[in-house]
N, C-alpha and C positions, 0 to 999 in steps of 0.2 A: 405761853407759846401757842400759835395758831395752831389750828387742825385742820384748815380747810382744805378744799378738793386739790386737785393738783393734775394742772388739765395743759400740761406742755406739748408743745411739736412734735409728734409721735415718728416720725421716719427719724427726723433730724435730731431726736434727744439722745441720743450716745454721744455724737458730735460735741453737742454740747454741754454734755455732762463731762466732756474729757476737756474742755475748754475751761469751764469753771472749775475742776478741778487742780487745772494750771496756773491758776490765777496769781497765784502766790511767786508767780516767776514777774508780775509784775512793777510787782516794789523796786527791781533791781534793774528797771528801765532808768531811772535816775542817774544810779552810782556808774551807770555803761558811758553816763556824760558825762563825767569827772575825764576820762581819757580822751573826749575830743578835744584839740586844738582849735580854738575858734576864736578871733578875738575882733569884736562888734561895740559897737556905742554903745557905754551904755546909757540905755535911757527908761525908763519905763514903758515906751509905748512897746514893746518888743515882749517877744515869749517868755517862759519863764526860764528856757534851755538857756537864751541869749541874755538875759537882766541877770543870770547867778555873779553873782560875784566871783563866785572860781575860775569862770568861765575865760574872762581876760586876763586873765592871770597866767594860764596852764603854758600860754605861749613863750612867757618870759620864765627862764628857769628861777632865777633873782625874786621874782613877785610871787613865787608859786606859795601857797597857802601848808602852816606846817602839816595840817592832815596828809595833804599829799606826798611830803616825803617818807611817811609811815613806811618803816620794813613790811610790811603784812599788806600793803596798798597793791602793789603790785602784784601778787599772785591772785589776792582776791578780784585784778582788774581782768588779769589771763581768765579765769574762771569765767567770768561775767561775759568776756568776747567770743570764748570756745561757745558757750549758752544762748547768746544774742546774736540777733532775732531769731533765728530760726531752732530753739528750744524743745528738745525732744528728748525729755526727762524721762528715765526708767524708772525712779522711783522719787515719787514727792517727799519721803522722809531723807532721799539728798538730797535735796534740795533745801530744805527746811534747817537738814544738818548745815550747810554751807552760808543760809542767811546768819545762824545762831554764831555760827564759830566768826566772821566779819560784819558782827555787829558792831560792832566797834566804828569800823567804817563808815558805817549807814549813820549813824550817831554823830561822829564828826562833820560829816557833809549835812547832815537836816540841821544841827547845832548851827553851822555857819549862813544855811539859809533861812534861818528863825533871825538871828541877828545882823545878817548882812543886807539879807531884803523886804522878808516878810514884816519887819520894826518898820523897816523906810517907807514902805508903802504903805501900810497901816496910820501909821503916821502921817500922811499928808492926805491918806483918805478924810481923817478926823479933823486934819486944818481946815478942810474942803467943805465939813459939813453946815450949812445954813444956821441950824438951831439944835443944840447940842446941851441938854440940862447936864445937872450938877452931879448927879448921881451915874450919868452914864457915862460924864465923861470924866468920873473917875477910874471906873473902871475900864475904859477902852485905854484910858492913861497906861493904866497899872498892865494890860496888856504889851504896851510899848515898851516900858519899862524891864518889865520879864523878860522880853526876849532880846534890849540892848546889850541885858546885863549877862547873855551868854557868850560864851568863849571855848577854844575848843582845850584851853588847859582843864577845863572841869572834866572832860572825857578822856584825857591823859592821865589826870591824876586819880581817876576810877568812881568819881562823884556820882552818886544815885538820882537822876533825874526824878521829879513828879509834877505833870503838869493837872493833877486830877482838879485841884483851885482853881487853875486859870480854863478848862472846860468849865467847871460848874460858873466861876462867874460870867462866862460866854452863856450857859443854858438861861441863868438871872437877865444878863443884857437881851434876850430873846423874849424872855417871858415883860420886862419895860413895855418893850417897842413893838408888843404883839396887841396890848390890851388897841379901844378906838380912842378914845382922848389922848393917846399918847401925846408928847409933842414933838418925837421922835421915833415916825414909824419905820420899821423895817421894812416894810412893802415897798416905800418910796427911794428907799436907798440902796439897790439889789445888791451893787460892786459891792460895798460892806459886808453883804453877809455873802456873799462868794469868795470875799479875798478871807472873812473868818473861816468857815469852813473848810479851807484850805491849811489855813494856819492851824488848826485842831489837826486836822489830817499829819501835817508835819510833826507834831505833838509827841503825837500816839507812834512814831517812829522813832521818835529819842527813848522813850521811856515806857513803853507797851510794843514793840516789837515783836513779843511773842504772843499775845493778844490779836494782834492786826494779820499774822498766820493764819492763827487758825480762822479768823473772820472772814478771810481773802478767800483760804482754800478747804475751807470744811463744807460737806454735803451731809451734815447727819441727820439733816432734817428727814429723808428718804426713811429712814427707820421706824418711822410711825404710819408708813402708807404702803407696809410689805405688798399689798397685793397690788396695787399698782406698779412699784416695782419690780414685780414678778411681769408683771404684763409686760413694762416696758421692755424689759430683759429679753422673753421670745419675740418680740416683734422684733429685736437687733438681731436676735441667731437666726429669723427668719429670713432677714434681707440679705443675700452674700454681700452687698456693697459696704453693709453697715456692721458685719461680725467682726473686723478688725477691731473695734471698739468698744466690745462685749467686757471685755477683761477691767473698764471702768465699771463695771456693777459689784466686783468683788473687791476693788480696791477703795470703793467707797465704803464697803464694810468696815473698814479700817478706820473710818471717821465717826462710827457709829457710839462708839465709847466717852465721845467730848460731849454728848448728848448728859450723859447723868452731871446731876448736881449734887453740891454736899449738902444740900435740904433736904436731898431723897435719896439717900441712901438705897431705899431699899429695891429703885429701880433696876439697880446698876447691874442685876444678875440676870433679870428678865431682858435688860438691852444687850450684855455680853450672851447668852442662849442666840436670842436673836440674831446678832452678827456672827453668830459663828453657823448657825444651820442656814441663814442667806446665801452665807458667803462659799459654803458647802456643796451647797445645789447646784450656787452659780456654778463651780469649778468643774461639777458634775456634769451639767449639763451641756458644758463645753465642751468636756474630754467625749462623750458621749454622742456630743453630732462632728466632731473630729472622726471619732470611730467609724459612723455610718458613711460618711463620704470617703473615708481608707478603706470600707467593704465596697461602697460601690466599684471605686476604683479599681479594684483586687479582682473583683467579678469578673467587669469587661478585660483584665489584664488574662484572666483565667480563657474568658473563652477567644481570644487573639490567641494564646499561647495553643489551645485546643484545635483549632485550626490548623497546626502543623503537625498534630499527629500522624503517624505515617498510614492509619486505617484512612482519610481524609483523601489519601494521593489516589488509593484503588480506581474509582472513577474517571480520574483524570488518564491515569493509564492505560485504561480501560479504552477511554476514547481515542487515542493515540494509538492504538494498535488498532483497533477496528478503522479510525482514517486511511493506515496503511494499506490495510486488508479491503477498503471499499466499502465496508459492512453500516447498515444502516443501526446506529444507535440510538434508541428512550424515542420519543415522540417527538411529531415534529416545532409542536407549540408548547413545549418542554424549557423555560428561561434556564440559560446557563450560569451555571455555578461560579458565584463570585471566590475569585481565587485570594490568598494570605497576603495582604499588603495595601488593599483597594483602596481600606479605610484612610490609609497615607494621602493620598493623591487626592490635592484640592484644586480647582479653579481658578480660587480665589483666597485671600486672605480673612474675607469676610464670615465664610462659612465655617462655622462654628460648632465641633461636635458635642456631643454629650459628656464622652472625655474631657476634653476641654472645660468646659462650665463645673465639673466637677474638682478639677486641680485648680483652679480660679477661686474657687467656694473655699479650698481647703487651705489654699494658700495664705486668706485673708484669714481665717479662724487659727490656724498657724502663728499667725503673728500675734495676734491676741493673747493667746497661749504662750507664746515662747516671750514677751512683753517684760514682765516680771520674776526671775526666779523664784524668790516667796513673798510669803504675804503674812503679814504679823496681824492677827487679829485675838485682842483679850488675851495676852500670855500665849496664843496659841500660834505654830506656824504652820502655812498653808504651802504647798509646793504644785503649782498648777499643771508642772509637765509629769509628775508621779501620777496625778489623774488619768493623765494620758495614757500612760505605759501599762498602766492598772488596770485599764479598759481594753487596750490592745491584748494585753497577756489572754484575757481573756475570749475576746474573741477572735484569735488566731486558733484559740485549744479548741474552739467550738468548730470553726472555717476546718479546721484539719481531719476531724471526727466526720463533720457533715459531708465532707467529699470525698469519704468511702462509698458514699451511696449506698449502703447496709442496708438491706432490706430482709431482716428475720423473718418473713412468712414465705418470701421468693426464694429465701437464699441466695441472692444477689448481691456482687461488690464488685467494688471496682479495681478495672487491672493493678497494679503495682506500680506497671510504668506509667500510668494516665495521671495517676494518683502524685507522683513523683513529680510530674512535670506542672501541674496544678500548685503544688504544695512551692515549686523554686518560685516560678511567676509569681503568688501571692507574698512570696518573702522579698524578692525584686522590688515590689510597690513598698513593702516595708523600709528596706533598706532605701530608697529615694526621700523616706518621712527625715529622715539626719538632715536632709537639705532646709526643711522649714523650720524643724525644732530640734535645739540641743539636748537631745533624749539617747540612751544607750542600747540602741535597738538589739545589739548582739545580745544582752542582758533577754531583751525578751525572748529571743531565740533560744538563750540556754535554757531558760526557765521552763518553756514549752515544749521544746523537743525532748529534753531529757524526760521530762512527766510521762511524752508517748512513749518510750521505751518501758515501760511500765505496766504492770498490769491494769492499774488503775490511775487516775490523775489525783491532785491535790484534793477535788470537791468528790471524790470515791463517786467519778463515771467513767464510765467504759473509755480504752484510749484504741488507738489502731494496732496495737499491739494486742490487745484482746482480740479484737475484732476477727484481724487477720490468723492470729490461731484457731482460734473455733472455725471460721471458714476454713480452713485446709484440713483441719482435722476431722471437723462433724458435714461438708460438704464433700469433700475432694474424696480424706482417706476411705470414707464411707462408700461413695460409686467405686472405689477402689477395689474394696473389701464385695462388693457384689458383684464385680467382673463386669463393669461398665464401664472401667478406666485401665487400659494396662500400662505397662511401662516403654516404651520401646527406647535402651541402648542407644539404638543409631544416632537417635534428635534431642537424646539425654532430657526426657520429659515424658511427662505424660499425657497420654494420646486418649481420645473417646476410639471408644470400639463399634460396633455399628449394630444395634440394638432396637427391639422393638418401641422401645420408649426411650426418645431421644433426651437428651439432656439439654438442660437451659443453659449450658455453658459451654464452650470449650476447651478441654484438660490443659492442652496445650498452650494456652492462651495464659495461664497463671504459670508455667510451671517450667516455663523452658529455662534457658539460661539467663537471658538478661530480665527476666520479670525478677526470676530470685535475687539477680544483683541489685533489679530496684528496691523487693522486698528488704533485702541486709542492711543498704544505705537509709531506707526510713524507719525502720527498727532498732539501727544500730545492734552495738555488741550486746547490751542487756536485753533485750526483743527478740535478739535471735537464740541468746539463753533460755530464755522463758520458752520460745517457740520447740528448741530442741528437747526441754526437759517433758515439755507435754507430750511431745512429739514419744518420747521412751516409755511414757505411760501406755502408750495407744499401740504401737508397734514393737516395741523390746526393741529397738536401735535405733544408734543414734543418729542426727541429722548433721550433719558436721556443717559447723559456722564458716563460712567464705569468710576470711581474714584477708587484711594485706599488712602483716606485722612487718613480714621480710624488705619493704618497700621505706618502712620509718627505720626500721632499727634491725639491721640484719644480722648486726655482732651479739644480739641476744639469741636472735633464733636458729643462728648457728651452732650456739652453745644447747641450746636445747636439744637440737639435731643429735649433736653429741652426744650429750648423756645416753638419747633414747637409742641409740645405734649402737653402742658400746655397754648395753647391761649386761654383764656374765649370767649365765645361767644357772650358777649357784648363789646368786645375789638373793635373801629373802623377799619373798614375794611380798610383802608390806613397803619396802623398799622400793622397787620393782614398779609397782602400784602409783605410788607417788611421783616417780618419775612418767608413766603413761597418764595421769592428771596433768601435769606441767606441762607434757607434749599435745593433751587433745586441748587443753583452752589455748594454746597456740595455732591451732587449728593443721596439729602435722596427725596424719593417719598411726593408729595403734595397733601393734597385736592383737591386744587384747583392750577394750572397752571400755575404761574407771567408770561411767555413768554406767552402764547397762551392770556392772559388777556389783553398783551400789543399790541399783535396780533388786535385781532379784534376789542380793541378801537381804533386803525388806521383807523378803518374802518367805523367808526361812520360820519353818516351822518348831514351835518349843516342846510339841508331846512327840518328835519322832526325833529318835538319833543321829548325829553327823553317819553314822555308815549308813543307816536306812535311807540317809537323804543323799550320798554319793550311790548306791543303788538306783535308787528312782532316775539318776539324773542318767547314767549308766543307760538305762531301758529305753527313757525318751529318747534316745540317740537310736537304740536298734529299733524302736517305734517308727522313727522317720523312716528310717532306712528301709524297714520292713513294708511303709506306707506309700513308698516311691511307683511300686509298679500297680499298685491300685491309680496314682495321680496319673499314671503313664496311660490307664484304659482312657481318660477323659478325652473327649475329641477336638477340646480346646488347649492340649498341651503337646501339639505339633508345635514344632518351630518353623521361625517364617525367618528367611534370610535377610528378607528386606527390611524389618525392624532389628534385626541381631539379636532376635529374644523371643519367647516364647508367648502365644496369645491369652495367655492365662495367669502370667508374671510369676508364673515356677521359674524363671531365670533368676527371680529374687531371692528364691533360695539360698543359692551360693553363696550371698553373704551372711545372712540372717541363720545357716547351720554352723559359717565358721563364728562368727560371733558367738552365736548360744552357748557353742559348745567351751570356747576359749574363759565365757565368763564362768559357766557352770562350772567348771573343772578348776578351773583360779581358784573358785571360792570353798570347795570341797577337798585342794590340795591334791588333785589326778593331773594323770599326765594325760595334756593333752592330743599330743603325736600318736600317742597307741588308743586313744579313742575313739581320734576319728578313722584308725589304718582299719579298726571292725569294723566302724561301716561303713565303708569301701568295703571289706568282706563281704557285710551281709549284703548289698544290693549287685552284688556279681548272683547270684539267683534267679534274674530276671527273663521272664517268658511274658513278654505281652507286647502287643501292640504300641505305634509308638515308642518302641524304646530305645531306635536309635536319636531322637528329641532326648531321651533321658539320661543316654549316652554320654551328648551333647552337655547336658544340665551336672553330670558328675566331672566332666572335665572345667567346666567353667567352677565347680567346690574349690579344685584344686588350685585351678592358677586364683582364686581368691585366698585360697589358706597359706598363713606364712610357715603354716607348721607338716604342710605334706608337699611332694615334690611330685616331678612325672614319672620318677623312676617307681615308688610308687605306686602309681596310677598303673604303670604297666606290668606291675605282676598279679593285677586283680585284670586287669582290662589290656589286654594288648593294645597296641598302639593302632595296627589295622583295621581294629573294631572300631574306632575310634573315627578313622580315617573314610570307613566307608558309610561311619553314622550321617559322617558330614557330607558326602558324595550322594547319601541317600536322600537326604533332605533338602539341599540342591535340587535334585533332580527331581523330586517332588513340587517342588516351587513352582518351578520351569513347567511342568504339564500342568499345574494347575490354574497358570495364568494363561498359557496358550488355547 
């Protein structure tokens, strides 16, 4: 077998490697003229379509030839019309399938042109010849002979064709008339050895059919020249024009196996390695510049989609009220800000964006890919679009990590909402990929999204669900805990306070209402479990999950309602328990707190006694209580009306005393209600400053507690006291801003 260089048309060899690959669709040009009608002289001088013998026949149903009434004639002629000419085979092995299975066919029809033509003109080429010795024209005889004496009953009755004799004595008639003394040269006689060669050709179609396949449509010769191959292969990924075509480099692998012989055995594993890590790369390397043009794509979809963020309009509005106002705005050699849509609006049809050339590039490599479902190579199957999806999973989980923008030494990330809006847009370009390839992209979406909900991913890296915990907890609760973050009620978030060292962030910017609802929707329910339970380590309470169970299945959270509304209060508190479990992963508010309960009996100690440990829990409660009018000297725990809360987030008390107290006392078996009625006792003691703000902060205990009323509240604290806490600190407001 040759090994030399291998030096083809470098733009155009895909073309033509997917042409020669098709070759095999040629054989069945023939039998497509079994179903014309056509009926001409016959004569010799005429083509070989017009001289068949079938040919004027097909017109008379009476003269039609028996192969043609064959039951099996007609579907394999449907076959051959659907195919012809314009032949755009998904896979070569149907094709190869559908010669094997109407062989039969192709047998009958060469059988009658071996005997009906190829003898007749043979034969009067021979009459024709000037000087014709003894020896050759035996053998040109016994050619005529052969092929008078065929008939298409031999192919009916299942007879084994061999015409291997009558080639080799064609290679002997060659080797005569080739010596120079001949007296019958082949160079002088061309038509003879054109019309032989033709007759051999016919041959090998009765009785080597599967032979003349694989010789028609095999490339395995590529197998010995991998690096050129390889070359050829990026130069096609390289051309967009030419990547619809790429996907003939991996299904040539598939030819790579007719390469070993049964003299070398011991090739056959070193060729089967071979085709399969070729055919590997190819597939790879496809799915892999498919991915890069779905990034690009995703990118610019990203920063279109980022141009409608609502921080984006400030300017515009900006300028819009200063037009009205007269007011001169920015500079005056200051180019105006291209507005969301620009990019749309063309001239012309000509001009061609970057978008464009990119879904062009993708579309052809697309097709390449989507080409083949699989691909059999060495026992092994290859499936080109799982390359795809393999590659996407991937770098979707990487796209959605990297547009936190996390920056660990800044402590910087990105909003929730920004985050959200990035993360649909780049799924938008995904879900438009189902147009080019028949791929399960929801499949990739589950795969990925559930992974973020997680602490960690598949390949144990960080996912946004990590992320976004440590930043709220080791950022946010942190300025929190240092009184650079308070809470303000009003705007149900948290607010920066106005501090010597300002912050790199804004509180409010993460933490209002609709960030958290972006936050829950890209964490989902497992993310924001993770988040709450960290959240009970850091704070002792819990963060309650925004649900919308009520909205799917309301006849269930009805029932929950239920139960949690109707527990008697001789029910065993183990009982009791489990039912306020069911009602908080429902996300309905509790008495009492299953996580924060499960919290702190963690924390229960084994060298001191259940009473020594309901004492302590006892005292922490008159501790607070006792601690209240020292918080009340502080000059940051005025209340301010305009936030509904106080500047030092002692309003957060109120929940965090009745929680404490409901879990501590669940879990030590106290009664709740006369726990907390002492301390309301003990902070009726209060002399200090500030303590109509604390006044304030004991009534806001109560309407949080399910377990104390105003009534209450009013035999420790009159209601007047009460009344003019709030009358004071109003009126403090007011001269303070005045």
């Amino acid at each position: 077998m040759s090994r030399g260089v291998i030096q083809p048309s470098q733009q155009k060899l895909a073309e033509k490697l997917t042409i020669l690959n098709d070759r095999g669709i040629g054989m069945l040009t023939r039998v497509y003229n079994i179903k014309k009608v056509r009926t001409h002289t016959h004569t010799y001088t005429h083509t070989h379509a017009d001289i068949s013998p079938c040919n004027h026949a097909c017109g008379d149903p009476k003269a039609k030839p028996s192969y043609l009434v064959d039951k099996n004639l007609e579907s394999a002629v449907k076959f051959i019309v659907r195919k012809f000419p314009a032949v755009e085979t998904r896979n070569n092995n149907e094709l190869r399938a559908h010669v094997r299975k109407y062989g039969p066919v192709m047998q009958r029809y060469y059988v009658q042109y071996l005997s009906g033509f190829d003898a007749v003109v043979l034969n009067e080429l021979v009459q024709n010849l000037s000087v014709c010795p003894e020896d050759e024209s035996i053998i040109m005889s016994s050619f005529v002979n052969t092929m008078t004496s065929l008939s298409v009953k031999q192919v009916e009755d299942g007879e084994v064709f061999d015409f291997r004799g009558m080639r080799l004595d064609w290679f002997r008639l060659q080797a005569y008339t080739s010596v120079s003394k001949a007296s019958l040269g082949i160079a002088d006689h061309k038509e003879l050895g054109k019309m032989m060669n033709t007759i051999i050709f016919h041959t090998k179609m009765v009785d080597s059919l599967v032979e003349m396949l694989v010789e028609t449509s095999d490339l395995s010769i590529f197998c010995f020249y991998s690096r050129a191959f390889e070359k050829m292969f990026q130069q096609c990924l390289e051309l967009p024009s030419q990547s619809r075509h790429s996907i003939c480099f991996p299904l040539l692998c598939t030819h790579f196996m007719s390469c070993t012989h049964e003299l070398c055995p011991e090739e056959r594993h070193h060729i089967g390695d071979r085709s399969l890590s070729l055919c590997n790369m190819f597939l790879d390397e496809m799915a892999k510049q498919a991915r890069n043009l779905i990034t690009d794509i995703c990118t610019e979809q990203c920063t279109l989609s980022d141009q409608l963020l609502p921080k984006h309009c400030a300017k515009t509005i900006s300028q819009a009220v200063n037009k009205k106002s007269k007011k001169a705005t920015g500079k005056k050699g200051e180019p105006e800000r291209e507005k969301p849509g620009v990019e749309s609006m063309r001239k012309n049809r000509l001009l061609v964006t970057n978008l464009d050339k990119l879904h062009t590039a993708l579309s052809e490599l697309c097709f390449s890919i989507n080409y083949v479902p699989n691909l059999a190579v060495w026992e092994h199957t290859f499936t080109p679009r799982e390359y795809l999806t393999s590659h996407l999973e991937i770098r979707f989980t990487k796209s959605i990590v990297g547009m936190t923008m996390y920056n660990q030494a800044t402590q910087e990330i990105a909003k929730p909402s920004e985050l959200l809006t990035s993360v649909r847009a780049y799924m938008t370009v995904l879900q438009s990929i189902e147009n080019y390839v028949t791929i399960d992209i929801t499949r990739v979406f589950n795969n990925v999204l559930l992974q973020q909900t997680q602490h960690l991913d598949s390949h144990g890296e960080p996912t946004i669900t990590s992320l976004y915990t440590n930043w709220y907890l080791e950022t946010l609760l942190r300025q929190v805990s240092n009184g650079h973050i308070a809470y303000f009620p009003a705007m149900k978030a948290f607010v920066n306070l106005p501090t010597e060292n300002e912050l790199t962030f804004n509180a409010e910017e993460y933490s209002d209402i609709s960030e958290m609802r972006s936050l829950s929707e890209l964490l989902g329910p497992y993310g924001m479990k993770f988040l709450s339970e960290s959240l009970m380590w850091h704070i002792s309470s819990q963060v309650a999950e925004l649900k919308v169970l009520s909205c799917h299945i309301p006849f269930l959270v009805s029932s929950v309602e239920d139960f949690k509304d109707h527990i008697p209060r001789e029910t065993d508190m183990k009982v009791a328990m489990n039912v306020y479990e069911l009602s908080s992963a429902a996300g309905l508010p509790c008495e009492i707190d299953p996580a924060l309960v499960v919290a702190l009996s963690s924390q229960k100690s084994e060298n001191i006694s259940p009473e020594e440990e309901y004492k302590i829990a006892c005292l922490l409660m008159v501790f607070v209580a006792v601690s209240l009018p020292t918080l009340a000297s502080n000059v940051m725990s005025q209340y301010s009306p305009a936030i509904e809360g106080h500047c030092n987030n002692i309003h957060c008390l109120a929940k965090a005393i009745n929680q404490i107290a409901a879990a501590l006392f669940t879990i030590h078996k106290g009664s709740i209600e006369d726990r907390l009625k002492e301390f309301l006792a003990e902070t009726d003691k209060m002399t200090t400053r500030n303590r109509e703000s604390v006044y304030l902060l004991l009534d806001m205990i109560v309407q949080e507690s399910p377990f104390l009323t105003m009534d209450l509240l009013e035999s420790c604290f009159p209601y007047v006291l009460l009344r003019n806490a709030y009358h004071a600190v109003y009126k403090q407001s007011i001269s303070a801003n005045a």
